[in-house]
BASE-459482 format. One record per residue (C-alpha): residue number from 1; residue in three letters; x, y, z. Coordinates in Angstrom, 3 decimals, m for minus. Layout:
N
+-----+------+----------+----------+----------+
| pos | code |       xx |       yy |       zz |
+-----+------+----------+----------+----------+
| NUM |  ALA |        X |        Y |        Z |
...
+-----+------+----------+----------+----------+
//
This chain:
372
+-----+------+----------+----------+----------+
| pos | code |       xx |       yy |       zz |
+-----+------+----------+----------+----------+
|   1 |  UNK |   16.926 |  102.249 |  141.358 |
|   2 |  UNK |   20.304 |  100.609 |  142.813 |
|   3 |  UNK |   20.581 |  101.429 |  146.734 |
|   4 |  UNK |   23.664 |  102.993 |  146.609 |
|   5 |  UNK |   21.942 |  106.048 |  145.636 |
|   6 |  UNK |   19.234 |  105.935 |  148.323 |
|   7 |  UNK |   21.946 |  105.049 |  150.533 |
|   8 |  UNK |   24.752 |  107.597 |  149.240 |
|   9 |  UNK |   21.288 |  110.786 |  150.015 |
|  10 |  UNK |   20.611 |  109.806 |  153.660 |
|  11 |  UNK |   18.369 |  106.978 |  155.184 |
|  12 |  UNK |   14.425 |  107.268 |  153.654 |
|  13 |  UNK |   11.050 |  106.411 |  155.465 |
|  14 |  UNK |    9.254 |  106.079 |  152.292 |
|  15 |  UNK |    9.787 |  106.283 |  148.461 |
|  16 |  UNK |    7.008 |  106.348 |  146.299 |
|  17 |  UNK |    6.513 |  106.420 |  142.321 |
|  18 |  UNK |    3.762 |  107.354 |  140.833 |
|  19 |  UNK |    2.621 |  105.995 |  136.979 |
|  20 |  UNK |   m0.298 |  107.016 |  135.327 |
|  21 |  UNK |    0.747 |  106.458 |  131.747 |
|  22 |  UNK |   m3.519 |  107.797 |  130.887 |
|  23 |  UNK |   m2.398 |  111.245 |  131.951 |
|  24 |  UNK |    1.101 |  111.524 |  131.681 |
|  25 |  UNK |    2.235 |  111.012 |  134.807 |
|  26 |  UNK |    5.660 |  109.910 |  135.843 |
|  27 |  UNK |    6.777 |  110.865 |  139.214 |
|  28 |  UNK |    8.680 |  110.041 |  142.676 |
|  29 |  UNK |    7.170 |  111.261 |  145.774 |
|  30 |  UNK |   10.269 |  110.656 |  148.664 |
|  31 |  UNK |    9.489 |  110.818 |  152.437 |
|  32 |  UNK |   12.817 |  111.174 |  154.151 |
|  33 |  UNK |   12.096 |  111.711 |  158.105 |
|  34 |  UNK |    8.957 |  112.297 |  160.104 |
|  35 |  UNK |   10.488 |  112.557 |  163.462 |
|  36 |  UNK |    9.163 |  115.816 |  163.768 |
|  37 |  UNK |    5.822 |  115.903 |  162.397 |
|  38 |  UNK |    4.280 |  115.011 |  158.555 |
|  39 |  UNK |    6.673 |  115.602 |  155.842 |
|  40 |  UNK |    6.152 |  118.550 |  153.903 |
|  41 |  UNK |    8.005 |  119.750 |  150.603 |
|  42 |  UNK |    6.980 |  121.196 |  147.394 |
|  43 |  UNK |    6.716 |  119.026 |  143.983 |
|  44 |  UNK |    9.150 |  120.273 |  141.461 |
|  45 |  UNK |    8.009 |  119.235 |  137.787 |
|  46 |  UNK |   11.172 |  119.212 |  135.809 |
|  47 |  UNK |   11.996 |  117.927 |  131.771 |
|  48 |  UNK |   14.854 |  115.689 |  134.131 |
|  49 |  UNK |   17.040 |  113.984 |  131.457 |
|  50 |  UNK |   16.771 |  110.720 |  133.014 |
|  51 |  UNK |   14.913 |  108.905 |  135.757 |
|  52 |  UNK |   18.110 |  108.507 |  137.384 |
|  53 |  UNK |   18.448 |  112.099 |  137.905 |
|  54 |  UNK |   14.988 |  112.486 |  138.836 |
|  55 |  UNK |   15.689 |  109.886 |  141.473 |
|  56 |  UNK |   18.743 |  111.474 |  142.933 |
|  57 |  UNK |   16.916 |  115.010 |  142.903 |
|  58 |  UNK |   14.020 |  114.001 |  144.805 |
|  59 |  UNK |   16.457 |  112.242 |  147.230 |
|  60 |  UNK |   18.586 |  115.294 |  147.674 |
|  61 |  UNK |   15.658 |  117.830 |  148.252 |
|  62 |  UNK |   13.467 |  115.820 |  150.443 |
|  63 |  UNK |   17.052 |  115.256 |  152.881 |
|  64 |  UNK |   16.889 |  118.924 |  152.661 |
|  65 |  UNK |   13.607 |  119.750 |  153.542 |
|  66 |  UNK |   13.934 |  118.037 |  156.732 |
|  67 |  UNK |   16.752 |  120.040 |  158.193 |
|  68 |  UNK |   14.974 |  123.115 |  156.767 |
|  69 |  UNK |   12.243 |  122.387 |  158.840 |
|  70 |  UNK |   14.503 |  121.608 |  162.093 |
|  71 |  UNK |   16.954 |  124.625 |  161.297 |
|  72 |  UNK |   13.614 |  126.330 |  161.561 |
|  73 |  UNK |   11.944 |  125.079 |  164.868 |
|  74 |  UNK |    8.929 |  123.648 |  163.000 |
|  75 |  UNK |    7.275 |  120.791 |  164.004 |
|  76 |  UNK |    7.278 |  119.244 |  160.245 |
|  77 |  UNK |    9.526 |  116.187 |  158.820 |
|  78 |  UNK |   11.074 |  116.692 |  155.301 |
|  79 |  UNK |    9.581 |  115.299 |  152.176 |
|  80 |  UNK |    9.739 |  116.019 |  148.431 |
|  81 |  UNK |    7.715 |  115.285 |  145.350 |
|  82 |  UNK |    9.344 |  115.189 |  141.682 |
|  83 |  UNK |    6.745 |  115.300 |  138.230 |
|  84 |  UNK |    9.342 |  114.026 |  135.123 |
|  85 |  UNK |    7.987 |  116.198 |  132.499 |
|  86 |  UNK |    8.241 |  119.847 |  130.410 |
|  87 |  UNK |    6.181 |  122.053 |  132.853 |
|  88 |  UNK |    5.718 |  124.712 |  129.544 |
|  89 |  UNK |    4.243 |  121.716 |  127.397 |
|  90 |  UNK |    3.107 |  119.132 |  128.792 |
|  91 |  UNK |    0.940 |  120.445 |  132.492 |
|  92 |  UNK |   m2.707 |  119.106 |  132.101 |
|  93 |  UNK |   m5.584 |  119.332 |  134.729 |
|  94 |  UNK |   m5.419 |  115.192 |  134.663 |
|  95 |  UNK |   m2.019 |  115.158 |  135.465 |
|  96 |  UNK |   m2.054 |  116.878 |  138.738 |
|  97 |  UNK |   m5.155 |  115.991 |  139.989 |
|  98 |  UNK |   m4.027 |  111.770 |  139.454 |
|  99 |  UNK |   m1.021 |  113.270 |  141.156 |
| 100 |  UNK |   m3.050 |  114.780 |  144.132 |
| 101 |  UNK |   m4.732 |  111.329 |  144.543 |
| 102 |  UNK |   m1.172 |  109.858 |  145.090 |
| 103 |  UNK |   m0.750 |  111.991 |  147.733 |
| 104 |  UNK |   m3.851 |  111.457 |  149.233 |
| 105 |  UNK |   m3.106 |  107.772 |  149.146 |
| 106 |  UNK |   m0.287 |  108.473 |  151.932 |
| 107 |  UNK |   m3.056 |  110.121 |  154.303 |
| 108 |  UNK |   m0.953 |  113.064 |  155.566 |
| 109 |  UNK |    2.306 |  111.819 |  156.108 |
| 110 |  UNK |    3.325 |  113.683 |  152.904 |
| 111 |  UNK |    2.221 |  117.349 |  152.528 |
| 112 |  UNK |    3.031 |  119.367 |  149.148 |
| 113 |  UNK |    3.242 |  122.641 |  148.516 |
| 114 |  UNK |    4.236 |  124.759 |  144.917 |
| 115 |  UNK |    7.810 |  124.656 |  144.089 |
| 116 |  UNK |   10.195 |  124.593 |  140.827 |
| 117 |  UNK |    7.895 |  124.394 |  137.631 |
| 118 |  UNK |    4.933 |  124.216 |  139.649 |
| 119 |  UNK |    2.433 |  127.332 |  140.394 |
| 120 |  UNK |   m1.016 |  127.975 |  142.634 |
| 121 |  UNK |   m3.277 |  127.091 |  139.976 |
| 122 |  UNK |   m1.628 |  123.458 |  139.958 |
| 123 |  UNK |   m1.629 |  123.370 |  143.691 |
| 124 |  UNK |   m5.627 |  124.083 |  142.948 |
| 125 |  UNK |   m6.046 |  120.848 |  140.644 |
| 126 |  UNK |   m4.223 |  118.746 |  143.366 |
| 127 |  UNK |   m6.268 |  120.272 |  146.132 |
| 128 |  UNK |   m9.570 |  118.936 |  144.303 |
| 129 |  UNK |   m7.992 |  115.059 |  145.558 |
| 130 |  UNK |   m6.626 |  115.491 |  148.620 |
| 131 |  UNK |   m6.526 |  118.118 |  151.541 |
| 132 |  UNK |   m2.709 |  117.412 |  152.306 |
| 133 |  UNK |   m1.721 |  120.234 |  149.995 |
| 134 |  UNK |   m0.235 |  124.077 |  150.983 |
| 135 |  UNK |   m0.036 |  127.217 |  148.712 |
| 136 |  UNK |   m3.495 |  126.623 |  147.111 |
| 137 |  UNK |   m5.075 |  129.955 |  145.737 |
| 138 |  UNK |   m6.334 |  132.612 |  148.565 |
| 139 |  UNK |   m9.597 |  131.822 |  147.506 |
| 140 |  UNK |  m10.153 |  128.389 |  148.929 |
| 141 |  UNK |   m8.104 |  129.621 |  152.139 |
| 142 |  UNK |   m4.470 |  128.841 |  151.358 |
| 143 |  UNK |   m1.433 |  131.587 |  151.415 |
| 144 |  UNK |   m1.214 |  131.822 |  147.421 |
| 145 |  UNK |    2.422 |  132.571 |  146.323 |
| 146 |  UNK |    4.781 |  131.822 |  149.128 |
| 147 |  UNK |    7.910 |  133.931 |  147.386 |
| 148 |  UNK |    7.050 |  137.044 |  149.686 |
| 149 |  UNK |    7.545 |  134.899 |  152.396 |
| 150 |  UNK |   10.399 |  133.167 |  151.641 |
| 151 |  UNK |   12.084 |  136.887 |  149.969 |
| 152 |  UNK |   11.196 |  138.053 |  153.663 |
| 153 |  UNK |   12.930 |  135.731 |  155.418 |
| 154 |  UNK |   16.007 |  136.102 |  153.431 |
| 155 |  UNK |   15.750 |  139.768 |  154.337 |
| 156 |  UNK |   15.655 |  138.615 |  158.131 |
| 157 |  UNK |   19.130 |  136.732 |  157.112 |
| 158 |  UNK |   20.665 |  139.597 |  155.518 |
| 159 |  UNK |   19.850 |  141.682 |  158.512 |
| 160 |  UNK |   21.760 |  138.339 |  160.852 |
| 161 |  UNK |   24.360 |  138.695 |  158.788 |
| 162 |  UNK |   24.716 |  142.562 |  159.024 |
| 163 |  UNK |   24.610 |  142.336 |  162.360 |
| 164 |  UNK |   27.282 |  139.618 |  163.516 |
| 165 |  UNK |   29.928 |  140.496 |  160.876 |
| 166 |  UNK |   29.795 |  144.478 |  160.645 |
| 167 |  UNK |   28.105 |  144.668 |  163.399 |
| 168 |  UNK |   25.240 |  146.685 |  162.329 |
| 169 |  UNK |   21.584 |  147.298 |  163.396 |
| 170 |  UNK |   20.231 |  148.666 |  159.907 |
| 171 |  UNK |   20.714 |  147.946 |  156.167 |
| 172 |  UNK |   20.807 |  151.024 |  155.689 |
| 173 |  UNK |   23.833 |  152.115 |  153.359 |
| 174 |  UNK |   25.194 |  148.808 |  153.230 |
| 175 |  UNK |   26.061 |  147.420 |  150.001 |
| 176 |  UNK |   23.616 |  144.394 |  148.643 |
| 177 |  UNK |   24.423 |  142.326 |  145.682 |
| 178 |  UNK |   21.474 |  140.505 |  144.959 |
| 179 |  UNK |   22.103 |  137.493 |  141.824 |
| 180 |  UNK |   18.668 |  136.381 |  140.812 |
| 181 |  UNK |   15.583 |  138.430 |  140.303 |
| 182 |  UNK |   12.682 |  135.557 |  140.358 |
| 183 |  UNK |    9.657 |  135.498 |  142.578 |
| 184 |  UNK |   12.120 |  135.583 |  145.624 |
| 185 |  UNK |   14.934 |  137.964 |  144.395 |
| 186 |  UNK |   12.699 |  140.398 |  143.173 |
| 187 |  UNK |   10.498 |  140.553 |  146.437 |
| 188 |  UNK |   14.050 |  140.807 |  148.365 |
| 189 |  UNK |   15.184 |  143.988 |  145.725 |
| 190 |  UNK |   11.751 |  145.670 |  147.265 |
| 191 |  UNK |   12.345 |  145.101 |  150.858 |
| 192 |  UNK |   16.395 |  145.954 |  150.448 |
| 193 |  UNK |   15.599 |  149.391 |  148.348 |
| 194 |  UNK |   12.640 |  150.069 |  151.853 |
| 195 |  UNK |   15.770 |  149.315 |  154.464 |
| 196 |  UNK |   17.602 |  151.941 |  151.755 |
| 197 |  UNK |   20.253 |  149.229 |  151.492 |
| 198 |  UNK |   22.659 |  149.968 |  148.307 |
| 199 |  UNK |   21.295 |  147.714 |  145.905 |
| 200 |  UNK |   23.167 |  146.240 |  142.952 |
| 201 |  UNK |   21.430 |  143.701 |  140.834 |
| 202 |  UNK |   21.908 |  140.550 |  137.811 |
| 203 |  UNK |   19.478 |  138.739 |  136.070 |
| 204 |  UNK |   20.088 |  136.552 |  132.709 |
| 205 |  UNK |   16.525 |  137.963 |  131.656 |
| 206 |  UNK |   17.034 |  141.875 |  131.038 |
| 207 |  UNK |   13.360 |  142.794 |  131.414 |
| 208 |  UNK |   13.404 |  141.786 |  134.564 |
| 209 |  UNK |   16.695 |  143.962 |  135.228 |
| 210 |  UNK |   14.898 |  146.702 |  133.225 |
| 211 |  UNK |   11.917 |  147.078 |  135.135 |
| 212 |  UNK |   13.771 |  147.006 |  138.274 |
| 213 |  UNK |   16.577 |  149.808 |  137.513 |
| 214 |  UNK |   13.811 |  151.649 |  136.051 |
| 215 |  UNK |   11.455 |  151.042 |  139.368 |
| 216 |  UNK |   14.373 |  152.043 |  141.556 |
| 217 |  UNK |   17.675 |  154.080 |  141.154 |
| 218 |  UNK |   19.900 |  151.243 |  141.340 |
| 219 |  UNK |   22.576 |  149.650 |  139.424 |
| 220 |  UNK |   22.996 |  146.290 |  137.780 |
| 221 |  UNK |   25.773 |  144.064 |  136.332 |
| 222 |  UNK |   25.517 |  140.831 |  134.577 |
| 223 |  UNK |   24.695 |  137.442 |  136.148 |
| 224 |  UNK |   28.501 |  136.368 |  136.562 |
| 225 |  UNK |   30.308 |  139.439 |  137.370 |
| 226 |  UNK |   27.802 |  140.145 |  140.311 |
| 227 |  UNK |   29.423 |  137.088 |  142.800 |
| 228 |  UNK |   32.743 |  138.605 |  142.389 |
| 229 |  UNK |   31.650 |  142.334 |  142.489 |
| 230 |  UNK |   32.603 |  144.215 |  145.638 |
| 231 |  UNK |   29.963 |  144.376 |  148.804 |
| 232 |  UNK |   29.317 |  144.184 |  152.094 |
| 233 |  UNK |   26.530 |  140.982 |  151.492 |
| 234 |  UNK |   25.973 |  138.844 |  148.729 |
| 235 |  UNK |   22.656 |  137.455 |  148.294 |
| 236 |  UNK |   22.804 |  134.767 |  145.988 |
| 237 |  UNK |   19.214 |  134.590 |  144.953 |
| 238 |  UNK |   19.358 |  131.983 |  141.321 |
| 239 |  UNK |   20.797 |  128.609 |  140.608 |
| 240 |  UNK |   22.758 |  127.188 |  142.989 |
| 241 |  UNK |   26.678 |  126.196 |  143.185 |
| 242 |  UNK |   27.670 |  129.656 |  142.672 |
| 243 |  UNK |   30.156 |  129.540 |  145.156 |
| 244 |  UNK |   32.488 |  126.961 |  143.841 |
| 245 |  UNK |   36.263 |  126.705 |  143.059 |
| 246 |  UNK |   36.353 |  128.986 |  140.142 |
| 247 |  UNK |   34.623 |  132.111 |  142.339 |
| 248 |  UNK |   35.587 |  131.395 |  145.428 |
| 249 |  UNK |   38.842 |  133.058 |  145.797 |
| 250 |  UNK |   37.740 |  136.037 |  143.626 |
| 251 |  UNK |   34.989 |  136.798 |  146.113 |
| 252 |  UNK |   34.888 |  140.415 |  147.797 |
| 253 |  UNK |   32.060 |  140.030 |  149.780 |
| 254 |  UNK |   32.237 |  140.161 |  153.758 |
| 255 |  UNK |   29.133 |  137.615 |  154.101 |
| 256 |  UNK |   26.890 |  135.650 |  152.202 |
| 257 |  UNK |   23.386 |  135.505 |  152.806 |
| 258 |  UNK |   20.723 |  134.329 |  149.711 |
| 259 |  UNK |   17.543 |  132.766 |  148.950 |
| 260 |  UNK |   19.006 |  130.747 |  146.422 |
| 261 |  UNK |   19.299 |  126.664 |  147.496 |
| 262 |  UNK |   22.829 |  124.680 |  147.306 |
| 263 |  UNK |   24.631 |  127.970 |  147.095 |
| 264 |  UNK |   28.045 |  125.966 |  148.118 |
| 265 |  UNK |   29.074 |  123.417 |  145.332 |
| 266 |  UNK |   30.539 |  121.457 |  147.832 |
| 267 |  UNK |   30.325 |  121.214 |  151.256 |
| 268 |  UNK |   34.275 |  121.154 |  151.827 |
| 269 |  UNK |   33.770 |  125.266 |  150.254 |
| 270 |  UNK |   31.981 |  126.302 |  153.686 |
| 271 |  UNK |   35.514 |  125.515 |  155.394 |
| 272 |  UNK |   36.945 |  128.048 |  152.234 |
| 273 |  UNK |   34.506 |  130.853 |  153.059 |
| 274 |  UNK |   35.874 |  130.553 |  156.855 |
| 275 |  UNK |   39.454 |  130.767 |  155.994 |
| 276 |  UNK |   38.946 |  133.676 |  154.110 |
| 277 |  UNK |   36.732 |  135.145 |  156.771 |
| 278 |  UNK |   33.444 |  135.184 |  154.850 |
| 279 |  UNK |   30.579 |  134.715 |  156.915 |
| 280 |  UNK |   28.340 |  132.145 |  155.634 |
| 281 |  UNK |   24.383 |  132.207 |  156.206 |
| 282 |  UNK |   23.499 |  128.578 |  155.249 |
| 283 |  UNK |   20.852 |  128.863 |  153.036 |
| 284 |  UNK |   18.280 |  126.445 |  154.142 |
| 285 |  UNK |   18.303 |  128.423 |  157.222 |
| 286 |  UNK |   17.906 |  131.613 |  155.365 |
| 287 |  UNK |   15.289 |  130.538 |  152.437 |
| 288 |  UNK |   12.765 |  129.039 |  155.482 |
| 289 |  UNK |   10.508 |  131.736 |  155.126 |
| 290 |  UNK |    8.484 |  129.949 |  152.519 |
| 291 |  UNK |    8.216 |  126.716 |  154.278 |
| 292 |  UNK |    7.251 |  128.884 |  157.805 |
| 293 |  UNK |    4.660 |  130.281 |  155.479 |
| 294 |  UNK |    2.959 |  126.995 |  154.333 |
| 295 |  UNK |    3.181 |  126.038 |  158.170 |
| 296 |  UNK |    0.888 |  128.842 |  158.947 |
| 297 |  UNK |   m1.529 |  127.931 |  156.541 |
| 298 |  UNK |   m1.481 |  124.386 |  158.117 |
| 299 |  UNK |   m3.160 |  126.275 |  161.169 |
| 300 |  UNK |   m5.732 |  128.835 |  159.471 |
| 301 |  UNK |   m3.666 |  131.159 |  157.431 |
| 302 |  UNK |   m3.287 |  134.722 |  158.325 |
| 303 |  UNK |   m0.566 |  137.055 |  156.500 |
| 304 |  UNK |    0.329 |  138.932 |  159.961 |
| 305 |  UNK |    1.466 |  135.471 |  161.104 |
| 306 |  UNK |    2.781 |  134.393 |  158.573 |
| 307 |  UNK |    5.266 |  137.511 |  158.478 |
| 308 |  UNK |    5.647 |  137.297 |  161.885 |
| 309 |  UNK |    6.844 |  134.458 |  161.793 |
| 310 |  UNK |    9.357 |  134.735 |  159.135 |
| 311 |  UNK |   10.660 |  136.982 |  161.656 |
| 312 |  UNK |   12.543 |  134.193 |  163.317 |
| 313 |  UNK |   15.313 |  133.833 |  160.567 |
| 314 |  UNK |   17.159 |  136.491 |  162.311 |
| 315 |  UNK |   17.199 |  134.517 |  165.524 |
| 316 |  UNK |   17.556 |  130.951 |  163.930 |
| 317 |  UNK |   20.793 |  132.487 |  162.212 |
| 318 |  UNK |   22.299 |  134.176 |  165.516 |
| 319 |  UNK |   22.148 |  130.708 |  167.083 |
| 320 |  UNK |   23.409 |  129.255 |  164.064 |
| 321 |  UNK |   26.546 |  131.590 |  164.481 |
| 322 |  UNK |   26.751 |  131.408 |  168.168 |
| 323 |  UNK |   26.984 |  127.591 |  167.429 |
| 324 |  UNK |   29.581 |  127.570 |  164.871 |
| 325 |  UNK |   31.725 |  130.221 |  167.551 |
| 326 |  UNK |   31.519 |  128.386 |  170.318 |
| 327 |  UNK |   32.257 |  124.816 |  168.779 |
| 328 |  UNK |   34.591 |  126.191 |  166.579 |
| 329 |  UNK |   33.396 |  124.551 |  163.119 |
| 330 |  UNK |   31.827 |  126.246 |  159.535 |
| 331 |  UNK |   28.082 |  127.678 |  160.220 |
| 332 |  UNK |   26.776 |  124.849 |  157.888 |
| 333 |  UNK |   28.304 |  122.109 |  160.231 |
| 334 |  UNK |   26.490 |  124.292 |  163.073 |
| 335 |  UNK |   23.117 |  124.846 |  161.149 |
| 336 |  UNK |   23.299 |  120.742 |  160.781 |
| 337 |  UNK |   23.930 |  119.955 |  164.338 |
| 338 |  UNK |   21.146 |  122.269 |  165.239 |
| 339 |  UNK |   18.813 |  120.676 |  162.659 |
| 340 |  UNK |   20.260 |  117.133 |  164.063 |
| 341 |  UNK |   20.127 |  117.986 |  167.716 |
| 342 |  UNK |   16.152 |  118.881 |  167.298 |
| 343 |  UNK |   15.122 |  116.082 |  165.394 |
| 344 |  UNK |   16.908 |  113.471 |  167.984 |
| 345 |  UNK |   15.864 |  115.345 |  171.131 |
| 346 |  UNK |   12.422 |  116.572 |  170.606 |
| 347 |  UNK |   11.560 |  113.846 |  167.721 |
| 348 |  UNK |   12.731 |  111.162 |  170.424 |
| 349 |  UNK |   10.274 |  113.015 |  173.264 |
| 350 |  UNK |    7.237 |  112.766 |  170.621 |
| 351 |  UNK |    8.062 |  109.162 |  169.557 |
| 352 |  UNK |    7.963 |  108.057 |  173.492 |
| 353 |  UNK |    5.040 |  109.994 |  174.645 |
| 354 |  UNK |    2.760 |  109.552 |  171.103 |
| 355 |  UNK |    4.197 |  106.894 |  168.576 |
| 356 |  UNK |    5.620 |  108.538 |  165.741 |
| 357 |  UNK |    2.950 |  109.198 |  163.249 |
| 358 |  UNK |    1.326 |  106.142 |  164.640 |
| 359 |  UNK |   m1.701 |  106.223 |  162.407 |
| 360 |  UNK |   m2.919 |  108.022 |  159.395 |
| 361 |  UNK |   m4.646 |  111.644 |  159.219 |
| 362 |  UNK |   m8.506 |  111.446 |  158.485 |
| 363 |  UNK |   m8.191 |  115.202 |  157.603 |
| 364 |  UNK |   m5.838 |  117.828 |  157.813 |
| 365 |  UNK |   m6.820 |  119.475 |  160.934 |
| 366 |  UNK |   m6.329 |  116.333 |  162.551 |
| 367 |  UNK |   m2.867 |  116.498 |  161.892 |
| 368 |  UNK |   m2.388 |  119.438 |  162.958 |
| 369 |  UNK |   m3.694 |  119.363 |  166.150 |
| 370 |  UNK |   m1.893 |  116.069 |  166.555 |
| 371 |  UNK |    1.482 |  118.179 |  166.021 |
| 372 |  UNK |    0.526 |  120.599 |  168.706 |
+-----+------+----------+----------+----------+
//
């Protein structure tokens, strides 16, 4: 891979790729800062067109997962884990469990977790070769399905966002668009129609819309039409890019607030949403909640925590905002200079007093009392 690329996607600790041409396996396991603690990110297994993109991807997301973490006040460094293959056709048993002893290989600096094309049952094949794994089934201790989490803690932005733009203490009667009714979207529909939000919702699949409108008396309009339909918050909850330069100046919305990752197309389109006075809630600040979930489990894993601790969106956010006002700059410059300002500060106070990640883990609980 030329170094541009790793060079163009931020400076990298570690890149590995993994080959097991027995089982299948083609993948790119990307450690991009431990300053903090032992990278953790989920493994996406996409049909990528090319290793190229595969490359790039695992670059992009693994960058991301370490100001995630920061953004978050975690003690965790960002890493990411890419499978090139069709997860509908071609998942085996094999195949995660070779993948597992990959990451076992890297004792504990990486940690993975379930993410795009991935579920708990494969997080179960990888736990059977190595401990360094979050989301495993219930069963065997883990936090299962993280989505509630992660659907929670975008509530916890919404309610940020409510607060500092309209000034308001409640959801209630406020308008919610939410685009996106996955695992996360359709968690956040059940925790919006609770706070007795207004609700509109889009989907591309119309069960999913169905079963929803039919759940709760709420409205829906297709996937498209929703960014651009009037509200008080958007919560972008799909694919990401949807604010770009075709919807951006069409946008009736007072804030943005979503679950959804790379909501912003391009980065220049956070200094649009400020001209137009939009407030932003930059979404790796707001989509946390599953990665503060995963942390939890790290320790023991209890739900109560694990919901408690979701809780902190809401604050993370206000001093994301309070940044951005006082400095005078977009709230995804001031989500990045909180993210930056933690990993130089504390990370530099760790790497003095212990040697950053010095040695390997023997076990997982090693780790983690290490990070305490």
């Amino acid at each position: 891979m030329p170094f541009e690329t790793i060079a163009k996607h931020g400076d990298h600790e570690e890149i590995v790729f993994c080959n097991n041409p027995e089982v299948g396996l083609k993948a790119i396991i990307a450690i991009h800062n431990t300053a903090l603690g032992p990278a953790l990110g989920g493994t996406r297994m996409w049909n990528y067109a090319t290793e190229e993109e595969a490359f790039v991807d695992v670059l992009r997301l693994s960058k991301g997962m370490t100001y995630k973490a920061a953004a978050a006040g975690l003690n965790l460094g960002g890493g990411k884990a890419v499978i090139i293959g069709d997860p509908k056709t071609q998942k085996t048993e094999a195949l995660f469990r070779a993948f597992g002893a990959f990451v076992n290989s890297l004792h504990g600096m990486y940690i993975t977790a379930e993410d795009v094309g991935t579920t708990v049952k494969d997080m179960e094949y990888i736990f059977m070769e190595t401990p360094y794994v979050t989301g495993i089934p219930k069963a065997f201790g883990g936090s299962g399905d993280p989505s509630p989490y992660t659907a929670h803690g975008t509530l916890m932005g919404i309610k940020a966002a409510a607060k500092r733009k309209l000034g308001a203490d409640s959801l209630e009667g406020l308008r919610v668009t939410v685009q996106g009714l996955g695992n996360v979207g359709s968690n956040l529909v059940d925790y919006l129609v609770a706070e007795k939000a207004i609700v509109t919702i889009a989907d591309i699949d119309k069960e999913k819309v169905n079963h929803l409108t039919n759940k709760y008396d709420i409205q829906s309009l297709d996937p498209e039409s929703i960014i651009t339909a009037e509200t008080d918050i958007l919560a972008p909850c799909a694919l990401g890019a949807v604010i770009n330069d075709k919807t951006i100046s069409n946008l009736k919305c007072k804030a943005i607030a979503g679950g959804a990752n790379n909501q912003l197309a391009e980065s220049r389109h956070a200094s649009a949403l400020k001209e137009l006075g939009i407030l932003y809630a930059p979404d790796y600040v707001v989509n946390s909640g599953g990665l503060m979930n995963v942390f939890v489990e790290l320790e023991g894993y209890s739900s109560e925590r694990a919901i408690d601790k979701t809780t902190q969106v809401y604050d993370n956010l206000m001093q994301v905002f309070d940044i951005a006002e006082k400095e005078d700059c977009t709230t995804e410059e001031a989500a990045n200079r909180l993210a930056e300002y933690r990993i130089k500060n504390i990370g530099g106070i760790r790497q003095h007093h212990q040697g950053r990640m010095s040695r390997p883990f023997s076990t997982l609980k090693e780790m983690v009392d290490r990070q305490k």
